[in-house]
C-alpha positions as CSV (number, residue, x, y, z in Angstrom):
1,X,-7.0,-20.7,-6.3
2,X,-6.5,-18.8,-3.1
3,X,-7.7,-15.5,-4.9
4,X,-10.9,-16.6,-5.4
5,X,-11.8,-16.4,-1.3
6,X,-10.1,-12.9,-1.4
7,X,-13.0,-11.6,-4.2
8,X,-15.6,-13.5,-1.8
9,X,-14.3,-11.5,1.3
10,X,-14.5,-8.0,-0.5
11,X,-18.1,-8.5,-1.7
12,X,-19.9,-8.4,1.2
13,X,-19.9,-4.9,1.8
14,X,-18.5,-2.1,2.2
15,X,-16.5,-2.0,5.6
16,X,-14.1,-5.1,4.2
17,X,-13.5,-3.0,0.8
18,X,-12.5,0.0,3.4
19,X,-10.2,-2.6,5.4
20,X,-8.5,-3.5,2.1
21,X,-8.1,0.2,1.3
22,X,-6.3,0.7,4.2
23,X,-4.2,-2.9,4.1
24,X,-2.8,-1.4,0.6
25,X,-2.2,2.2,1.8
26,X,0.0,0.3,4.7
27,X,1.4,-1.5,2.0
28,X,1.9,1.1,0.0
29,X,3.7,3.2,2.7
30,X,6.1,0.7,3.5
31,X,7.8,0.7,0.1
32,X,7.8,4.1,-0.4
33,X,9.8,3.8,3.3
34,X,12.1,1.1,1.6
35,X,12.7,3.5,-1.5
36,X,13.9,6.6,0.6
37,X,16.1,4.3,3.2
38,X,17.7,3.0,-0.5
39,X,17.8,6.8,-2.1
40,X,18.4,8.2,1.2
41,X,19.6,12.2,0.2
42,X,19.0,11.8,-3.7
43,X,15.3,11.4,-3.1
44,X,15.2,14.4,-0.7
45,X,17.1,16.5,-3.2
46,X,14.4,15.8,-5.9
47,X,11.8,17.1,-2.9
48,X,13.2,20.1,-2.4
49,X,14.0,21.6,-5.7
């Protein structure tokens, strides 16, 4: 349904595939964020050893 406009939107060329890119590496930050605020120390630990 509403994923067929998205596949439309990334075929026309190259500069909307580079927008996506960067839409999921936003994305993608943000929940690595939300995992360390929920870890907090433990995650750091693992980091550092």
């Amino acid at each position: 349904m509403g994923t067929e406009n998205v596949f439309h939107e990334v075929k026309r060329g190259p500069k909307t595939i580079e927008y996506d890119m960067f839409r999921f590496d936003q994305f993608v930050h943000l929940i690595v964020e939300w995992v360390r605020r929920k870890l907090k120390a433990k995650l750091n630990v693992k980091c550092f050893r």
